[in-house]
ZAMARGU-4260 file (C-alpha; in steps of 0.2 Angstrom, whole numbers, plus 5000, padded with zeros to 4 digits):
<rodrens>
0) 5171/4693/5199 | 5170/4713/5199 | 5156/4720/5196 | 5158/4740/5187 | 5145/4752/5188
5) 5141/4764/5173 | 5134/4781/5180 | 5126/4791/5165 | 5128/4808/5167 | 5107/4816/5168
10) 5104/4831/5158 | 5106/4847/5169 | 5086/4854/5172 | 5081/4871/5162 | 5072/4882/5173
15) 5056/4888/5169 | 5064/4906/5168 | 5077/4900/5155 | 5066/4890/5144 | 5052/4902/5142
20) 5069/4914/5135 | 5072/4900/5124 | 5055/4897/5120 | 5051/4915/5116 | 5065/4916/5106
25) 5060/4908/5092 | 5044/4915/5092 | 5044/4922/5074 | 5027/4932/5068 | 5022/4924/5052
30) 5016/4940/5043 | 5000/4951/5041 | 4981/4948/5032 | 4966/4957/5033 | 4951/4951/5041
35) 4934/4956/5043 | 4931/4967/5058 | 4918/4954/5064 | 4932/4943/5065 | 4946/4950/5070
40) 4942/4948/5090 | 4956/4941/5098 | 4968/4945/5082 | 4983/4957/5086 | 4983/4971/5075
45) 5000/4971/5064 | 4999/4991/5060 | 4992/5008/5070 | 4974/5012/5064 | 4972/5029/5063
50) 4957/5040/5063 | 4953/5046/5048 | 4937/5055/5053 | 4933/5063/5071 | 4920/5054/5081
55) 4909/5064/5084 | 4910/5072/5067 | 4901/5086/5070 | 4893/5096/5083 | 4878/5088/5090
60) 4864/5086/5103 | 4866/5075/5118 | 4846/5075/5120 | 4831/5079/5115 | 4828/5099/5116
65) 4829/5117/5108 | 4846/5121/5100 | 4848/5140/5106 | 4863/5151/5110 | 4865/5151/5128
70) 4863/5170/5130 | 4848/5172/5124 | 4842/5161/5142 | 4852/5172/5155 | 4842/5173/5168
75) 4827/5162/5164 | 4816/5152/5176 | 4800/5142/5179 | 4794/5160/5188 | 4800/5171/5175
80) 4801/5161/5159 | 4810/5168/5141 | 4803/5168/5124 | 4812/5164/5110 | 4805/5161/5093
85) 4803/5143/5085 | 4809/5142/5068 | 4814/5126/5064 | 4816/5107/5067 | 4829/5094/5064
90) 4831/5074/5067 | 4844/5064/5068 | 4850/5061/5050 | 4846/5077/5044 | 4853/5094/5042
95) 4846/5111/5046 | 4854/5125/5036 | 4847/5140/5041 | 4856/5146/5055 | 4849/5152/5073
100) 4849/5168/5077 | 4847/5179/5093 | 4832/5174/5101 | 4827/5160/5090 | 4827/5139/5094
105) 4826/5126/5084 | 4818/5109/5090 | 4832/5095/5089 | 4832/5076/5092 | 4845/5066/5100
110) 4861/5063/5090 | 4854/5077/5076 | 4868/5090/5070 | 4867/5107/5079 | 4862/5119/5068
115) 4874/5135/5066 | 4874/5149/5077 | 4867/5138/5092 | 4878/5135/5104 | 4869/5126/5118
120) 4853/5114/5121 | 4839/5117/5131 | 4830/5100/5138 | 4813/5095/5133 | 4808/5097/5152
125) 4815/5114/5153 | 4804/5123/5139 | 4785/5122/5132 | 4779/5128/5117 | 4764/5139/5116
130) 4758/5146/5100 | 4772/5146/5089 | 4785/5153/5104 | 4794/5143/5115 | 4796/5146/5132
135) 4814/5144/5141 | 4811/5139/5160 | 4828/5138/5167 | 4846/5147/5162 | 4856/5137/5151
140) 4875/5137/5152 | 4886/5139/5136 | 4888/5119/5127 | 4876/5112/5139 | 4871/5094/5129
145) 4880/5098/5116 | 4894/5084/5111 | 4907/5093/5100 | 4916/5087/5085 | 4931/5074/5089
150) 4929/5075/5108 | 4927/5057/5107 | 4942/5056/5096 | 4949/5068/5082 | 4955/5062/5066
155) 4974/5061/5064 | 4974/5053/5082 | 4977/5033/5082 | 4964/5025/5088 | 4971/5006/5091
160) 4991/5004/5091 | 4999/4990/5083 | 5003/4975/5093 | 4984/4979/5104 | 4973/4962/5105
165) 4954/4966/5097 | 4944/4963/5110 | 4923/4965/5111 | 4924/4982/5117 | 4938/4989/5102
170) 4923/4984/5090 | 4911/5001/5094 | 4925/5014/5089 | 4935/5004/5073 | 4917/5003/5065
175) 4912/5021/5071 | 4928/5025/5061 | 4924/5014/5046 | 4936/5001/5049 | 4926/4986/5039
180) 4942/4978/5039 | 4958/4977/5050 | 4976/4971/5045 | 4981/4957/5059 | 4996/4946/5060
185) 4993/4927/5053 | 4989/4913/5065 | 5002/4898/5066 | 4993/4883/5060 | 4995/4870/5075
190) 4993/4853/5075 | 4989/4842/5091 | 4996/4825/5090 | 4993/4813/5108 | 5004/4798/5108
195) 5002/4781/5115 | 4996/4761/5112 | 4986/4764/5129 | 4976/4780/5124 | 4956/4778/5115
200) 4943/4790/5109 | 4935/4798/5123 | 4918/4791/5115 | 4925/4773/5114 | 4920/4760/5130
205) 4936/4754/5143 | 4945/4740/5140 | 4963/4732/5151 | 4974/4744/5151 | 4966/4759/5141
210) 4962/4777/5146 | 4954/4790/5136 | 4962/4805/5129 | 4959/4820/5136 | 4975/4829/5130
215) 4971/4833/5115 | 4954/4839/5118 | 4961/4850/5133 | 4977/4858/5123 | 4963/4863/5108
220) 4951/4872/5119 | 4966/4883/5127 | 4970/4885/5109 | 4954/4890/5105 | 4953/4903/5120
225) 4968/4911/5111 | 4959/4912/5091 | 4967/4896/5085 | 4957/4883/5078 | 4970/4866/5078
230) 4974/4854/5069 | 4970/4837/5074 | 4980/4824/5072 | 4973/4810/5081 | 4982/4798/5092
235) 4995/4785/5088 | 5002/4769/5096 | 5019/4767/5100 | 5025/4762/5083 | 5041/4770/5076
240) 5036/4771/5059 | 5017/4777/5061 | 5025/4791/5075 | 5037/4797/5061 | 5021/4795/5047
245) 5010/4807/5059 | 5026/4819/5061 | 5028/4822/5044 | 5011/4826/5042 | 5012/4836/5058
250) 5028/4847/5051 | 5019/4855/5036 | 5009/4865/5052 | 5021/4880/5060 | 5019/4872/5079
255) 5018/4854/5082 | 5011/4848/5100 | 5015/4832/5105 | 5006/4824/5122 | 5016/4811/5128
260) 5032/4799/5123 | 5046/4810/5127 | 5051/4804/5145 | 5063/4791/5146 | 5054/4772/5146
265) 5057/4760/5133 | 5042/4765/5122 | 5044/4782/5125 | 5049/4782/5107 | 5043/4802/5100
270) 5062/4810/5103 | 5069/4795/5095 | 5059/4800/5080 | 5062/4817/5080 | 5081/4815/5081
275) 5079/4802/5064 | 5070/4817/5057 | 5084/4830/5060 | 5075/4840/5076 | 5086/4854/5083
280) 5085/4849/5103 | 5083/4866/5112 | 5080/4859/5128 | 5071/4844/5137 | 5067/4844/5156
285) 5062/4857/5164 | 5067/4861/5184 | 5047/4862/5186 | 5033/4848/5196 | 5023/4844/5185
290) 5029/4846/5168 | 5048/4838/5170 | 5050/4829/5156 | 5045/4843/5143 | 5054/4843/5126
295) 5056/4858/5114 | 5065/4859/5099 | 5063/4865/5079 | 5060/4853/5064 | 5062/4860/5049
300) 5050/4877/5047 | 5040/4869/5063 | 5044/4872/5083 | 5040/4857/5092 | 5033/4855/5111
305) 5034/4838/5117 | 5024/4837/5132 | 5021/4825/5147 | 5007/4811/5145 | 5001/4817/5161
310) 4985/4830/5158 | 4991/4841/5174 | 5006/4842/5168 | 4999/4844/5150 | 4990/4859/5156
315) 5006/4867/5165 | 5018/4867/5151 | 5003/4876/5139 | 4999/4887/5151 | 5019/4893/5155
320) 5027/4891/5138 | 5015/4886/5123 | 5003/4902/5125 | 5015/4915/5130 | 5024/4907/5113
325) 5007/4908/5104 | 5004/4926/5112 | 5022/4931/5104 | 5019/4923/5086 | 5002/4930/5085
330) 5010/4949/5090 | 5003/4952/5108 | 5018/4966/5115 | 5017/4955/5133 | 5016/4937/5130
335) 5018/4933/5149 | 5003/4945/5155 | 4989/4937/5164 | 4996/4931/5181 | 4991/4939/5197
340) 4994/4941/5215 | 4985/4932/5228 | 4986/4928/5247 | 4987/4912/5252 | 4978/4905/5263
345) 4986/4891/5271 | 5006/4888/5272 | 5014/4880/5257 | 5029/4867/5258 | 5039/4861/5244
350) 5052/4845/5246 | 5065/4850/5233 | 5071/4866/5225 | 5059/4865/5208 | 5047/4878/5201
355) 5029/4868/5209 | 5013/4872/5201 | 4996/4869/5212 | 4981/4868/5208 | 4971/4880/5217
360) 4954/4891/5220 | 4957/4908/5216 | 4943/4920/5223 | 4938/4938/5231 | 4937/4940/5250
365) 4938/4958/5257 | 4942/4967/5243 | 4956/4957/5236 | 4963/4941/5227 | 4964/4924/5240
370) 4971/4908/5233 | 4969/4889/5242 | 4978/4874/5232 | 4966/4860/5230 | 4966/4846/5243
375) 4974/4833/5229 | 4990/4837/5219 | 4997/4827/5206 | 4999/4826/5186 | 4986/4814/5184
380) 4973/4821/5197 | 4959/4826/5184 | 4948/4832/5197 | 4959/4843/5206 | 4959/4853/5189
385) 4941/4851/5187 | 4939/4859/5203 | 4952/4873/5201 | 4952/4889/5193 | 4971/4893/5193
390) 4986/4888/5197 | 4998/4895/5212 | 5016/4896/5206 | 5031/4895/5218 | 5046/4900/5212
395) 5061/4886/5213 | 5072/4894/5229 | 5055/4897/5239 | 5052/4881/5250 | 5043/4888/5263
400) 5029/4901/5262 | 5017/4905/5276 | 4998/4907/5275 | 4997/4926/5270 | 5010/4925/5259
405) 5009/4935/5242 | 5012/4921/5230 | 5009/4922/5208 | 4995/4913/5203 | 4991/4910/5182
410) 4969/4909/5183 | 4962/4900/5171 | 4943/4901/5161 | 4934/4915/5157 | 4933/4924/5141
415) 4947/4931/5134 | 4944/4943/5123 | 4932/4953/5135
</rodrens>
């Protein structure tokens, strides 16, 4: 008897640069709102916010003093003081109408408008006051503590372009220009779906056979960092007709984010689903280690990531294709900023010609940005990301790079919106 081999023909690998095109691609903006200012950090404004009003808006003291006219103290010193005539006193909030004439000053506070024909302020330390007359102890050049109208901004000028991402140190000038709110471009509503008859809660004992799931509590704290609050959608066993019960209830959110069931084993049952549910395929398995067997695709009004079980690999496919999509929807002009350069530290080797994320220990020595991959690697290795904060990225044709190399590294943590 002859036995007859049937080869089926493997799916060609996407690189990682051709997927994230794909990817971005169908990164739509889902409209604008208006939001509070207190809650728009980490929104992207959809429209320019122009200065309606100069900051400052009128001429006023940098310190405490005596508003003068800067001529009246040519010449003036401790030895050989000036006298000018005190006529007057204004605080911050109020307005001084009479004007100051030659040889006159007016006591000012801080922040108070300067009052007309002054043109300069004399510190507190550089005058006394003796019997209704104040004495100028030092020459005082034209302007000198005084902050003029608009030289923060004037009005007309635009303050934040659209497409800029609110951050903490934006809120200062849109409330000093009375921007209570701030037009931003909608959120996509996401929902977080982990897959598999082997997963429990993470607050749930061991049993044969059972891990927790830390997939979905990973993918909504990066979500988080990036102003999305998910949707949970629990886990589900490997049942074809709960899966396609929890993906319909997933596809009424704009991105649906699938952790696991997408490889090829027998219960790897989540493409089978989507396919029975009409899912455009846009690619599935990417030339990248870890993260292979990621699937990407549109159902309906929904774009769909399905990603590996493994939480390494979890992590990589977020961090290259899900938040530069979520940085695109949301309106950020660069979805992709954020890597770096680094030097590496030891020599790296790679076995085959793939895209190979590390995990690794960014840091400062000397002056500039080092990078050293963990001693483990794998897509199951939680403690190698616990003890990581980035990851080194080495291109698919580099195999070799020596210690010293200048490699791309995405970090993670810290605060974004900062």
């Amino acid at each position: 008897m002859t036995m007859t081999q049937t080869y089926i023909a493997t799916p060609r690998l996407t690189s990682v640069e051709e997927a994230r095109r794909i990817v971005l691609e169908q990164a739509v903006m889902l409209g604008s709102e208006r939001v509070r200012l207190e809650d728009g950090i980490g929104r992207v404004l959809a429209q320019d916010l122009i200065a309606e009003a100069s900051l400052p808006p009128f001429d006023n003291s940098a310190m405490d003093g005596y508003a003068v006219r800067s001529s009246d103290t040519t010449g003036a010193s401790r030895e050989h003081p000036l006298t000018l005539r005190l006529v007057g006193e204004v605080a911050a909030g109020e307005v001084l109408e009479r004007a100051v004439s030659r040889r006159e000053a007016v006591k000012i506070m801080t922040g108070a408008p300067l009052p007309p024909g002054a043109d300069s302020v004399v510190a507190l330390e550089e005058a006394r006051v003796r019997n209704g007359l104040v004495e100028i102890l030092a020459d005082v050049a034209l302007g000198r503590h005084v902050r003029n109208a608009g030289e923060d901004i004037k009005a007309g000028d635009t303050a934040l372009a659209a497409g800029t991402r609110i951050r903490v140190q934006h809120l200062g000038l849109l409330a000093g220009l009375g921007y209570a709110e701030v037009p931003v471009f909608r959120l996509p509503r996401v929902a977080v779906l982990a897959t598999g008859s082997e997963l429990i809660s993470i607050d749930e004992p061991l049993g044969p056979g059972k891990i927790r799931n830390s997939n979905s509590l990973v993918l909504g704290a990066f979500l988080r960092q990036l102003g999305i609050e998910p949707v949970d959608l629990g886990t589900v066993v490997d049942e074809r007709d709960l899966i396609r019960q929890q993906l319909e209830e997933a596809a009424t959110c704009d991105v649906i984010l699938i952790s696991g069931g997408v490889s090829v084993g027998e219960h790897d049952l989540v493409k089978r689903v989507l396919r029975d549910l009409g899912m455009k395929t846009l690619f599935w398995r990417v030339n990248m280690k870890p993260g292979k067997p990621l699937l990407f695709g549109r159902l309906r009004n929904s774009v769909i990531f399905g990603l590996p079980g493994n939480p390494i690999s979890c992590v990589v496919c977020f961090l290259e294709f899900i938040a530069p999509y979520v940085r695109k929807v949301t309106g950020e002009d660069d979805p992709t900023d954020g890597l770096v350069r680094a030097r590496l530290t030891q020599p790296l080797r790679k076995k085959e010609p793939k895209t190979l994320l590390l995990t690794a220990q960014l840091r400062e020595e000397a002056g500039t940005l080092a990078v050293t991959a963990t001693p483990q690697q794998g897509s199951g290795m939680l403690k190698s990301l616990a003890q990581a904060n980035a990851f080194i990225v080495v291109p698919e044709d580099i195999m070799e790079l020596a210690a010293g190399s200048l490699v791309e590294v995405i970090p993670l943590g810290g605060d974004p919106w900062l």
